[in-house]
C-alpha positions as CSV (number, residue, x, y, z in Angstrom):
1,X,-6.5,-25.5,-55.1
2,X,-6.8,-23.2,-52.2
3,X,-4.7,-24.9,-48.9
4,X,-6.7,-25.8,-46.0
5,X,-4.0,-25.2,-43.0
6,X,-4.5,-21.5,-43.2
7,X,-5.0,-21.4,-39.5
8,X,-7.7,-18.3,-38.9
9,X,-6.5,-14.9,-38.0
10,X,-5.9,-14.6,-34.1
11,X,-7.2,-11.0,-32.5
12,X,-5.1,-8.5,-32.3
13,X,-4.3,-7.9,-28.5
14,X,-5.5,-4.8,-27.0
15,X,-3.2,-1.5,-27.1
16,X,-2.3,-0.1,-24.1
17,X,-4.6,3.0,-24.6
18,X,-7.6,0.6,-25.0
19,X,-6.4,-1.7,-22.0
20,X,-6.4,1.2,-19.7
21,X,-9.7,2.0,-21.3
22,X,-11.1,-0.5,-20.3
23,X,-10.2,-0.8,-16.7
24,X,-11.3,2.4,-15.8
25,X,-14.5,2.3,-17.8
26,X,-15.5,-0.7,-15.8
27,X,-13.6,0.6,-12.2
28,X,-16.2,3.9,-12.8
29,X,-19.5,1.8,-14.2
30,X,-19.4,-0.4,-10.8
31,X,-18.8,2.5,-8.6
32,X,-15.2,1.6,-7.5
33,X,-14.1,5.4,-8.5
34,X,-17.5,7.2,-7.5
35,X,-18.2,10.9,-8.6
36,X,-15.2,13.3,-7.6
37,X,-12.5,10.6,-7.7
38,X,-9.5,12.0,-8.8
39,X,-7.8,10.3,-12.0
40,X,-3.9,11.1,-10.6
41,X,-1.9,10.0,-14.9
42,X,0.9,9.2,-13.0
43,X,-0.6,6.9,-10.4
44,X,-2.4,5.0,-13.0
45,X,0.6,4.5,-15.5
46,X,2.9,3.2,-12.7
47,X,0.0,0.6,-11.8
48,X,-0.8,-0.5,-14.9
49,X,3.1,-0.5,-15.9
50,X,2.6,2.0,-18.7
51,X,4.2,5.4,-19.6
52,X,1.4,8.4,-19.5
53,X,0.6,8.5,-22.7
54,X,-1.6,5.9,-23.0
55,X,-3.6,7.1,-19.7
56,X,-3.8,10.5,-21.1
57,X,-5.4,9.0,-24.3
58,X,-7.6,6.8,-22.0
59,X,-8.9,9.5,-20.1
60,X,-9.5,11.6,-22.5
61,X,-11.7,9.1,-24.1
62,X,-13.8,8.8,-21.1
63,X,-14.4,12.7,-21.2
64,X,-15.6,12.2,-24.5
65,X,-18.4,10.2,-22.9
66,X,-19.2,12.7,-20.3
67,X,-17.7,9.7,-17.3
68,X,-14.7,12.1,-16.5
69,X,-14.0,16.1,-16.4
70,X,-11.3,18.0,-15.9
71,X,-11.0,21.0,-13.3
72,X,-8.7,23.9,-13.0
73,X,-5.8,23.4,-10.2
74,X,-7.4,19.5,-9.7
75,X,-7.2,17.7,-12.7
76,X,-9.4,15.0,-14.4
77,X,-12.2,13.4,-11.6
78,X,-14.7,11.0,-12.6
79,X,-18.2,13.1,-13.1
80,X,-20.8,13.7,-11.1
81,X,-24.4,12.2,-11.9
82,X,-26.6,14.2,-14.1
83,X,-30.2,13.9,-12.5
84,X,-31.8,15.0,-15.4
85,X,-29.9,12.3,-17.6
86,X,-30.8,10.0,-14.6
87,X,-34.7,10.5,-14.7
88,X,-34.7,10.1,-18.4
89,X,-33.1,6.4,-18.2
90,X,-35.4,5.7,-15.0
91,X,-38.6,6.7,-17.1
92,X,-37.7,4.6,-20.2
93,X,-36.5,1.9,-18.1
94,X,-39.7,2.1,-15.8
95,X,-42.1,1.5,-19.3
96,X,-40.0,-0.9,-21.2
97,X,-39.7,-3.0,-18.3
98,X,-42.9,-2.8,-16.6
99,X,-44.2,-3.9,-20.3
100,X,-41.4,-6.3,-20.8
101,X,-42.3,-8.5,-17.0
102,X,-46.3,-8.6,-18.0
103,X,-45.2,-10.0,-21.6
104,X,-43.0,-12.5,-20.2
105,X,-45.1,-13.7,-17.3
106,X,-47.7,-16.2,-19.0
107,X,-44.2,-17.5,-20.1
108,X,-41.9,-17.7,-17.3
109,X,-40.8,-21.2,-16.2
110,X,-41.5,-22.7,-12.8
111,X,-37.5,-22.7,-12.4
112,X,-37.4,-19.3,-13.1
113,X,-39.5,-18.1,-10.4
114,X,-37.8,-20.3,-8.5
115,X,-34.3,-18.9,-9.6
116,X,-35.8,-15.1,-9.0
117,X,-37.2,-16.5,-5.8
118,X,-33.6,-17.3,-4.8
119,X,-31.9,-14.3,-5.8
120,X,-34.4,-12.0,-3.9
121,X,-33.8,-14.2,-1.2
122,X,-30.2,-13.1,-1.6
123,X,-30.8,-9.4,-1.4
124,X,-32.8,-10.1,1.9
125,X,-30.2,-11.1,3.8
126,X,-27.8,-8.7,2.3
127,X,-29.5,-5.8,3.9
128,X,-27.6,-5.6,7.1
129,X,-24.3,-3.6,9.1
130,X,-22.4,-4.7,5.8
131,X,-24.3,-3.9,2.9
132,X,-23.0,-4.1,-0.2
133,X,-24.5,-1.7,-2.9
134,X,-22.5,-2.8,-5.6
135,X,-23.4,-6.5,-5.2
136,X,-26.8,-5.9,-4.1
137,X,-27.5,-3.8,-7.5
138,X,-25.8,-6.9,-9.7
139,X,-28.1,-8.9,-8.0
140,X,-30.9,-6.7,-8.3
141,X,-30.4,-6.3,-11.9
142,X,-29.8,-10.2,-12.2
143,X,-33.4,-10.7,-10.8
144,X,-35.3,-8.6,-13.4
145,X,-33.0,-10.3,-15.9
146,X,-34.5,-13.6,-15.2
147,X,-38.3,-12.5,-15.0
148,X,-38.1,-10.4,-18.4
149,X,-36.0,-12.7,-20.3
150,X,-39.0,-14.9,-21.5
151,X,-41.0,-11.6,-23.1
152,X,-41.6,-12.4,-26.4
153,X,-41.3,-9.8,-27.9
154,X,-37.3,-9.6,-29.0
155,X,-37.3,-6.0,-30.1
156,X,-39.0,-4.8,-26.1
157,X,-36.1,-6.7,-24.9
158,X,-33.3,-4.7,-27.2
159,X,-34.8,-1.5,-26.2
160,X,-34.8,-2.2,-22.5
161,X,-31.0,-3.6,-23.1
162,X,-30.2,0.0,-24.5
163,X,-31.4,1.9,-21.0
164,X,-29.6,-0.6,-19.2
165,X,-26.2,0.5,-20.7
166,X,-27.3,4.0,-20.8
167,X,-27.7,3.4,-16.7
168,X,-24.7,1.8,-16.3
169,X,-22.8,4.6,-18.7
170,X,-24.2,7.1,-15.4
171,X,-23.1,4.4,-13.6
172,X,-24.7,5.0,-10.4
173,X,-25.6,2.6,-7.9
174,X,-28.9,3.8,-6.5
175,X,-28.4,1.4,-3.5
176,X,-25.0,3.5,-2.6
177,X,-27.3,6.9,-3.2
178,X,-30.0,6.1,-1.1
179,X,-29.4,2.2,0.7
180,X,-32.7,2.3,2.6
181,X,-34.3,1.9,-1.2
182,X,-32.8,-1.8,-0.7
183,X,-35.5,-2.8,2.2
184,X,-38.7,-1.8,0.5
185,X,-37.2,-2.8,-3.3
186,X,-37.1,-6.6,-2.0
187,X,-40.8,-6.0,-0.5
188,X,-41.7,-5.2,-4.1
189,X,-39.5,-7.8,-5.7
190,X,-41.9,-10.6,-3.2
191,X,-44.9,-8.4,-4.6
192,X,-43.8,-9.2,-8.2
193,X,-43.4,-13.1,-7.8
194,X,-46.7,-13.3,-6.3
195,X,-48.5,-11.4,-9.4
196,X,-46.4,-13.8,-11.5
197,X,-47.1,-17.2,-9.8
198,X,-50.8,-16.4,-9.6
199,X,-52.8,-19.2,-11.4
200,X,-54.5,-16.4,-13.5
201,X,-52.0,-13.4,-14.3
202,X,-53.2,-10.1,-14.1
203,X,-51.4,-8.5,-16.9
204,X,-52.6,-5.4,-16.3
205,X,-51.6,-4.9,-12.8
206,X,-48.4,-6.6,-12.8
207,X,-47.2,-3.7,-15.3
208,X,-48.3,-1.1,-13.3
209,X,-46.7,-2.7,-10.2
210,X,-43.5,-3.2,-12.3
211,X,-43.2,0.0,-13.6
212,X,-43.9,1.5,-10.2
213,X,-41.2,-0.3,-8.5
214,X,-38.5,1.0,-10.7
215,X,-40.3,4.5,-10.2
216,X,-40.1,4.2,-6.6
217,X,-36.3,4.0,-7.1
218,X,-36.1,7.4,-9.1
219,X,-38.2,9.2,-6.5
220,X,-36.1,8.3,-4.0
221,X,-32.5,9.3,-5.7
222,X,-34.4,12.7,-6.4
223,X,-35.6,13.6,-3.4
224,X,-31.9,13.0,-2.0
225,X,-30.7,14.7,-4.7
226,X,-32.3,17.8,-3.5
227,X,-31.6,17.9,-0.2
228,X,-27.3,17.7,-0.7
């Protein structure tokens, strides 16, 4: 008879290699090291207590996923944005979740417009002397979160889910990029919740008014782009 106080297996803790992995991962994805900051191995082991061995492996596993490179006389920097890569996750994103919010519409909850209603309340007042980009974009995200969560249609919503990390593995905030996006993106957010609460939906222009708004956002990074 097999004993039943075999308590279960605990996780293994993280290595150091994988700890540091981590930190910097999610310091680059939210913008804390923007493109160009420099990755000093030494200052990073000494504040996370480590030798620089398991930085070095650390960093080299974020150049294998394009986040950092490594330049002669300099040393590893976090990458710059690819806008080609950008436009690509824009696009996709724009049609999955343009088609994702017209799905879910018909079944979005009275206390979920009311929850998105909140949150772009939220951004409005955060557009001011002390914007924040990071937060704002959390928030942003958050508030297309809630409208496309009720879409039906499970396998839309994995797809979408995919672009998202793909965004946040270019890990730009287009608020930081271009922060006069953030006044006419919560004009269009109010646009969105009116199409929405509307006693008779119309499907077919709340997609196009969906997608649009996330397109407004690439045009915008773009035309920046080309003018540093």
């Amino acid at each position: 008879m097999s004993s039943d106080t075999s308590e279960a297996a605990v996780p293994a803790a993280p290595s150091k290699s994988e700890r540091v992995y981590r930190e910097l991962y999610q310091r680059i994805v939210d913008g804390t090291y923007s493109p160009g900051y420099r990755l000093v191995l030494s200052q990073i082991a000494e504040s996370f207590g480590t030798s620089a061995l398991p930085v070095r492996e650390a960093v080299r596993r974020l150049e294998a996923e394009g986040l950092v490179t490594y330049r002669r006389n300099i040393g590893a920097e976090v990458a710059g944005i690819d806008p080609v890569d950008y436009a690509d996750v824009m696009q996709s994103m724009a049609l999955l979740e343009g088609f994702a919010t017209s799905l879910a519409a018909p079944h979005v909850s009275s206390d979920e417009i009311a929850h998105a209603t909140a949150i772009n309340d939220e951004l409005r007042r955060m557009r001011g002397e002390d914007f924040d980009p990071i937060r704002f974009t959390r928030l942003n995200q958050e508030f297309h979160t809630v409208l496309c969560a009720p879409c039906p249609n499970a396998h839309l919503l994995d797809m979408l889910t995919r672009e998202q990390e793909r965004m946040a593995a270019i890990r730009r905030s287009s608020f930081s990029y271009v922060p006069g996006r953030a006044r006419t993106s919560v004009e269009e957010h109010d646009e969105i919740l009116s199409l929405i609460s509307a006693p008779t939906i119309d499907s077919v222009t709340l997609e196009r008014v969906a997608r649009e708004h996330k397109l407004h956002t690439l045009k915008q990074f773009l035309d920046r782009a080309q003018t540093d």
